[in-house]
C-alpha angles and dihedrals in degrees: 000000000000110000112247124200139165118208128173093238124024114193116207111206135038099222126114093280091047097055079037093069103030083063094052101044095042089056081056090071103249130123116260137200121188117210111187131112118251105290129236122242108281103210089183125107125219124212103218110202142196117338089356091083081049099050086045085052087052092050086059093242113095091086097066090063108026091102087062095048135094135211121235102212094164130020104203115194117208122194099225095155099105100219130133099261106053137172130232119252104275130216128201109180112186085217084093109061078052088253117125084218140025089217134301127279102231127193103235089219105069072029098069089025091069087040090058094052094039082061098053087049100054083045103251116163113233113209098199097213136067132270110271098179134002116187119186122221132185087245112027129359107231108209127191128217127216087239084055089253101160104217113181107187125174089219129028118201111194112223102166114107139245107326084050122193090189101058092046089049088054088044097249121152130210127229103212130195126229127289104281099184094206121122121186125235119213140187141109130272127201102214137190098241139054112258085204090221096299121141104210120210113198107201103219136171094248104041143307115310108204139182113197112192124246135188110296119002087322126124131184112222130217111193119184119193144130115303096246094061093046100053087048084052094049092061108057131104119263095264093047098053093035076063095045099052094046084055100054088051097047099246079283087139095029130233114007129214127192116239126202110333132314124242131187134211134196114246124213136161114224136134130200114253082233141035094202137010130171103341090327125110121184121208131168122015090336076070106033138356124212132181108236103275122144091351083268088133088082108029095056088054095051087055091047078056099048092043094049093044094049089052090041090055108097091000111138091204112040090193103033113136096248091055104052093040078060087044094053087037100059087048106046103085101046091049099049098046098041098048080053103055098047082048101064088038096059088043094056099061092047100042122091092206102120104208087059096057088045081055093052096045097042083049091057086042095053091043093046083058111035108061096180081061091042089054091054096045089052089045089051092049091050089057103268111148 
């Protein structure tokens, strides 16, 4: 006989944003079940800026992988796109907002590893298989594993991702962008020189280049580019695309060396229509989908879980109307503005339009200039309204 169980919360998806909120809500005080398969290596890293290394303090985790973090202390841009109008090299030095560090540059893996065990902690169930079937009710949502596990929540976060059962099952569209056709390649690269805490930007035609340091003389690289490059870089072996990647950064950190394997990701731009519908809540890319500009993906959704989990706090009922309208309410702002911004961003170094490219780089140029703006434009990274 299928397992039944009723929870107050029920969490669909096991990525970072999935544990993330298990973790919250279940601090909460609610009881949580976690529906999601067993979940693959993710080689990737995450910069976690501002008030997010706080909020991962406050899940109890940030100590477990706090020896394999770095700080970013400064995030240097670099115009590398060739073209006629270009930018100066841009600084921002978290020594002027009064911080030693804009955030910590943090590997997902230990990451997800001390979430998991956080969960088990606070008590939360884990259902190892995927959602077959979710079915909102005015009362409860009854959700359906793969394995025929019954799970009836008062409130459903999706958690998983992009191509999000959850949302079509609220009814919840998804205004996408257009077809980008970028993927990023990621990895990490042992290299000859310190990159003093500095995470480096390289502006290029076909997307941001970035270096984001790591502990030791280690970086983790984040290399957007057409699909079609990617997946060629992909593909060669470790010494070709320790070259390649020396070369794209202008030998700035030395030789470089390939650790561990590459991977790539598709990249797309796209935000749900809604943040909530009938006892159902979205965060992270089930919600809204960036490419990796300014390390603002993970950040916003750190900021959908704290929101949820503070609302969700006292509440009698986790997944009543009024809550989630607060819920959609209190979001709304910061995603809007910020999906819109790195956007445009993103837009404006593949675009041949020339006038765009004049805007970006008058806009470098102004915030190379005025410190006071430059001051705004860092607070606002790091999460600041």
């Amino acid at each position: 006989m299928a397992e039944r169980i009723t929870t107050d919360i029920a969490v669909v998806g096991g990525g970072l944003a999935g544990l993330a909120a298990v973790a919250a809500v279940a601090r909460a005080g609610k009881s949580v079940v976690l529906i999601a398969p067993a979940r693959q290596p993710d080689r990737r890293t995450t910069a976690l800026l501002g008030e997010s290394v706080d909020f991962i303090r406050s899940l109890g985790v940030f100590g477990a992988v706090a020896a394999e973090s770095q700080p970013l202390c400064g995030i240097r841009i670099i115009d590398a796109t060739g073209r006629l109008l270009r930018a100066p090299e841009v600084f921002f030095d978290a020594g002027e907002l009064g911080v030693t560090a804009f955030g910590q540059n943090v590997p997902n893996e230990p990451l997800l590893a001390a979430l998991e065990r956080e969960a088990d902690r606070l008590g939360a169930l884990r259902i190892a298989t995927s959602a077959e079937t979710i079915v909102p009710g005015s009362d409860v949502v009854s959700i359906t594993g793969a394995d025929g596990t019954e799970v009836t929540a008062r409130l459903v976060i999706g958690a998983d991702g992009r191509k999000s059962a959850v949302r079509a099952a609220a009814g919840i569209g998804l205004r996408e962008g257009r077809d980008l056709d970028q993927a990023a390649l990621v990895g990490t690269f042992a290299h000859m020189l310190p990159h003093d805490d500095v995470s480096t930007e390289f502006h290029t035609p076909n997307g941001p280049f970035t270096l984001v340091p790591l502990p030791g003389r280690r970086s983790a690289l984040v290399w957007v580019t057409t699909t079609g490059e990617a997946d060629y870089l992909r593909n060669l072996p470790p010494a070709a695309i320790a070259e390649a990647v020396e070369r794209q950064a202008s030998s700035f950190l030395g030789a470089m060396t390939s650790i561990g394997p590459t991977q790539t990701f598709p990249l797309a731009t796209a935000t749900a229509t809604r943040l909530a519908a009938e006892r159902i809540a979205l965060i992270g890319e089930a919600a809204h989908v960036l490419p990796p500009i300014g390390a603002q993906g993970f950040n916003l959704t750190l900021r959908d879980i704290a929101a949820l989990a503070r609302l969700v706090t006292g509440a009698p009922d986790p997944g009543s109307r009024a809550l989630l309208e607060d819920y959609a309410r209190e979001r709304a702002a910061d995603l809007g503005l910020r999906t819109t911004v790195v956007s445009l961003l993103n837009r404006s170094l593949l675009t041949g339009f020339l006038p765009a490219h004049a805007a970006r780089s008058l806009g470098l140029i102004v915030l190379d200039a005025v410190p006071q703006l430059r001051r705004v434009v860092m607070r606002h990274g790091l999460g600041a309204t």
